[in-house]
TORLOSE-596756 format. One record per residue (C-alpha): residue in three letters; x, y, z; residue number from 1. Coordinates in steps of 0.1 Angstrom, whole numbers, plus 2048, in hexadecimal, padded with zeros to 3 digits. Layout:
<atoms>
residuo  px  py  pz  num
ala  X  Y  Z  NUM;
...
</atoms>
This chain:
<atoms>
residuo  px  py  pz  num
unk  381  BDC  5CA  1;
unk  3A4  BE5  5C6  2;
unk  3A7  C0C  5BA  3;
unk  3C7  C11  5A0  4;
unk  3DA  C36  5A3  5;
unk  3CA  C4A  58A  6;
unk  3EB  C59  580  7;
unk  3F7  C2D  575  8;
unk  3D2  C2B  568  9;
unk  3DA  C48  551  10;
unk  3FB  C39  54A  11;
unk  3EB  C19  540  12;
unk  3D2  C2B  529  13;
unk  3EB  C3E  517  14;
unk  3F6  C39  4F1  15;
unk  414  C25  4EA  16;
unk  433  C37  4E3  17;
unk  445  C2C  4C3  18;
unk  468  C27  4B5  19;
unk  469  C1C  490  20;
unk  48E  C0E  47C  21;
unk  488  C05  458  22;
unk  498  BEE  43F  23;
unk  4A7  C01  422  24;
unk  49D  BE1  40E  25;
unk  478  BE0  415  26;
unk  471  BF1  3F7  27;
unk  47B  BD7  3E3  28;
unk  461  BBD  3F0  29;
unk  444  BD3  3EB  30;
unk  421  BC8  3F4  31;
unk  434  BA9  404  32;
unk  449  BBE  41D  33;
unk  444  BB7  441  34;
unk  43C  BCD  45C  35;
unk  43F  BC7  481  36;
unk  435  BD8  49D  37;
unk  43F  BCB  4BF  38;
unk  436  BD9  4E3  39;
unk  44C  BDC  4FB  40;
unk  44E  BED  521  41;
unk  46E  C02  514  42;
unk  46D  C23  51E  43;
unk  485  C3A  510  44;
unk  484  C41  4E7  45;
unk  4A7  C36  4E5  46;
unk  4A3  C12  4F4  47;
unk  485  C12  4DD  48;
unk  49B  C1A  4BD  49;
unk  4B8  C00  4C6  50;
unk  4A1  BE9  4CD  51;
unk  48C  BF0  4A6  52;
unk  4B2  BEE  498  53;
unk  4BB  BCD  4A7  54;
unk  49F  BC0  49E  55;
unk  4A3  BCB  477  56;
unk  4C2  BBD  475  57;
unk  4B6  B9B  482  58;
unk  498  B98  467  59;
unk  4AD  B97  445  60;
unk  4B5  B7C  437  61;
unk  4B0  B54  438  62;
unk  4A7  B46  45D  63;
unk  4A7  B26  469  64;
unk  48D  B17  485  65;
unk  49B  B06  4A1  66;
unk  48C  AF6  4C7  67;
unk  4A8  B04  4E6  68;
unk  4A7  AFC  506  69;
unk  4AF  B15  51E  70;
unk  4B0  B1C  544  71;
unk  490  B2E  554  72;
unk  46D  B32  550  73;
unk  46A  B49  532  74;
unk  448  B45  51E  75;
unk  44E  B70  525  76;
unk  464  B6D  506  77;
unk  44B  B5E  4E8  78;
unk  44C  B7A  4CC  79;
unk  46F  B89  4D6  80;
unk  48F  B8D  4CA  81;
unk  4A5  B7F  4E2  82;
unk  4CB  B7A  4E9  83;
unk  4D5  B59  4F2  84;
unk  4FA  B49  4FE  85;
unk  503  B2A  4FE  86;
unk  522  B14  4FC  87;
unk  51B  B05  4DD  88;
unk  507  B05  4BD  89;
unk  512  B21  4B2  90;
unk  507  B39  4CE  91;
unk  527  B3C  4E0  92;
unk  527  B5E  4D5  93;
unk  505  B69  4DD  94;
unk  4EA  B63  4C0  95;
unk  4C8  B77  4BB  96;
unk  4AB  B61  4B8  97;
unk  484  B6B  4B4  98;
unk  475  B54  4CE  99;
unk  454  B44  4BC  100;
unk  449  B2A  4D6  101;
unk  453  B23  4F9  102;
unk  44D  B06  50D  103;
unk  44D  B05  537  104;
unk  447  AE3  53C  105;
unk  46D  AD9  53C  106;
unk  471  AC9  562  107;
unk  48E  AD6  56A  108;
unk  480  AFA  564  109;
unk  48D  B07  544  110;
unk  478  B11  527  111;
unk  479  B02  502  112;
unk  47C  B1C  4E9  113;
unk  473  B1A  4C7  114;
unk  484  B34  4B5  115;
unk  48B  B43  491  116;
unk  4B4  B47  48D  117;
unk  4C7  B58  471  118;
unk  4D6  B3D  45A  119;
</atoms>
Protein backbone atom coordinates (compact mmCIF):
# COMPACT_ATOMS: atom_id res chain seq x y z
CA UNK A 1 0.00 0.00 0.00
CA UNK A 2 1.04 3.25 -1.24
CA UNK A 3 1.33 5.92 1.91
CA UNK A 4 0.26 9.69 0.78
CA UNK A 5 2.37 12.76 2.66
CA UNK A 6 0.30 13.60 5.49
CA UNK A 7 0.93 17.28 4.95
CA UNK A 8 -1.08 16.60 0.79
CA UNK A 9 -3.53 14.27 2.82
CA UNK A 10 -4.30 17.30 4.98
CA UNK A 11 -4.33 19.45 1.94
CA UNK A 12 -6.78 17.17 0.30
CA UNK A 13 -9.09 17.09 3.37
CA UNK A 14 -9.28 20.73 3.75
CA UNK A 15 -12.44 23.11 3.05
CA UNK A 16 -12.66 24.73 -0.22
CA UNK A 17 -11.73 28.24 -0.42
CA UNK A 18 -14.36 30.51 -2.10
CA UNK A 19 -14.63 33.58 -4.31
CA UNK A 20 -18.18 34.78 -4.96
CA UNK A 21 -19.25 37.89 -8.01
CA UNK A 22 -22.86 38.66 -8.08
CA UNK A 23 -25.34 39.92 -10.67
CA UNK A 24 -26.76 43.19 -9.64
CA UNK A 25 -29.87 41.90 -11.54
CA UNK A 26 -30.58 38.65 -9.61
CA UNK A 27 -32.85 40.33 -7.54
CA UNK A 28 -35.17 40.80 -10.07
CA UNK A 29 -35.74 37.01 -10.79
CA UNK A 30 -36.41 36.07 -7.41
CA UNK A 31 -37.14 32.50 -6.39
CA UNK A 32 -36.08 31.74 -10.12
CA UNK A 33 -32.45 33.16 -9.79
CA UNK A 34 -29.64 30.84 -10.46
CA UNK A 35 -26.82 30.00 -8.46
CA UNK A 36 -23.66 28.38 -9.41
CA UNK A 37 -20.99 27.10 -7.75
CA UNK A 38 -18.03 25.74 -9.68
CA UNK A 39 -14.63 24.09 -8.32
CA UNK A 40 -11.70 24.76 -9.60
CA UNK A 41 -7.76 24.03 -8.66
CA UNK A 42 -7.10 28.03 -8.58
CA UNK A 43 -5.20 29.02 -5.88
CA UNK A 44 -4.95 32.61 -5.23
CA UNK A 45 -8.45 34.64 -4.22
CA UNK A 46 -7.82 36.89 -7.08
CA UNK A 47 -7.71 34.22 -9.89
CA UNK A 48 -10.75 32.95 -8.03
CA UNK A 49 -12.65 36.51 -8.37
CA UNK A 50 -11.71 37.12 -12.17
CA UNK A 51 -12.60 33.93 -12.80
CA UNK A 52 -16.50 34.41 -10.74
CA UNK A 53 -16.57 37.87 -12.93
CA UNK A 54 -15.99 36.27 -16.27
CA UNK A 55 -18.12 33.98 -15.68
CA UNK A 56 -21.10 36.51 -14.64
CA UNK A 57 -20.75 38.38 -17.55
CA UNK A 58 -21.06 35.25 -19.78
CA UNK A 59 -24.52 34.06 -18.07
CA UNK A 60 -26.93 37.19 -19.01
CA UNK A 61 -28.78 37.11 -21.49
CA UNK A 62 -30.11 34.83 -24.53
CA UNK A 63 -27.57 31.80 -25.56
CA UNK A 64 -27.49 29.78 -28.33
CA UNK A 65 -26.38 25.80 -28.33
CA UNK A 66 -23.99 24.84 -30.76
CA UNK A 67 -21.66 21.28 -31.56
CA UNK A 68 -17.49 22.61 -32.32
CA UNK A 69 -14.99 20.73 -33.17
CA UNK A 70 -11.76 21.37 -31.76
CA UNK A 71 -8.13 20.08 -31.57
CA UNK A 72 -7.13 17.80 -28.50
CA UNK A 73 -8.62 15.49 -26.13
CA UNK A 74 -10.59 17.70 -23.78
CA UNK A 75 -13.54 15.86 -22.08
CA UNK A 76 -11.44 17.99 -18.90
CA UNK A 77 -13.50 20.89 -20.10
CA UNK A 78 -17.43 19.69 -19.68
CA UNK A 79 -19.08 22.33 -17.12
CA UNK A 80 -16.55 25.20 -17.98
CA UNK A 81 -16.37 28.37 -19.42
CA UNK A 82 -14.02 28.29 -22.00
CA UNK A 83 -12.33 30.66 -24.56
CA UNK A 84 -12.21 29.43 -27.90
CA UNK A 85 -10.46 30.98 -31.38
CA UNK A 86 -11.19 30.20 -34.46
CA UNK A 87 -11.09 31.60 -38.01
CA UNK A 88 -14.51 31.79 -38.57
CA UNK A 89 -17.99 31.74 -37.18
CA UNK A 90 -17.69 34.34 -35.37
CA UNK A 91 -14.81 33.41 -33.06
CA UNK A 92 -12.06 35.16 -34.78
CA UNK A 93 -11.92 37.21 -31.88
CA UNK A 94 -11.99 34.78 -29.12
CA UNK A 95 -15.67 33.79 -27.86
CA UNK A 96 -16.54 32.41 -24.22
CA UNK A 97 -18.53 29.29 -24.36
CA UNK A 98 -19.79 26.90 -21.31
CA UNK A 99 -18.75 23.55 -22.61
CA UNK A 100 -21.96 21.15 -21.93
CA UNK A 101 -20.85 17.92 -23.66
CA UNK A 102 -17.63 16.69 -25.16
CA UNK A 103 -17.02 13.99 -27.40
CA UNK A 104 -13.30 12.11 -27.80
CA UNK A 105 -14.17 9.82 -30.37
CA UNK A 106 -13.19 12.24 -33.29
CA UNK A 107 -10.27 10.09 -35.21
CA UNK A 108 -8.18 12.54 -35.84
CA UNK A 109 -7.97 13.45 -32.04
CA UNK A 110 -9.94 16.43 -31.36
CA UNK A 111 -12.94 16.65 -29.16
CA UNK A 112 -16.65 17.68 -30.08
CA UNK A 113 -17.90 20.23 -27.82
CA UNK A 114 -21.34 21.04 -27.18
CA UNK A 115 -21.50 24.33 -25.88
CA UNK A 116 -23.98 27.23 -24.72
CA UNK A 117 -22.82 30.64 -26.62
CA UNK A 118 -24.14 34.15 -26.03
CA UNK A 119 -26.59 35.09 -28.96
Amino acid sequence: MTLVDPNYAAWLQSDELEAAAENADAAKWGDLAIDTRIATALIYAEDAEDEASRQLAFRPGPLDVEWLRVSGLHVDMIGRVVTLRANKGGYEAGVDVFVLAADETDKVGGTKFLVLRRA
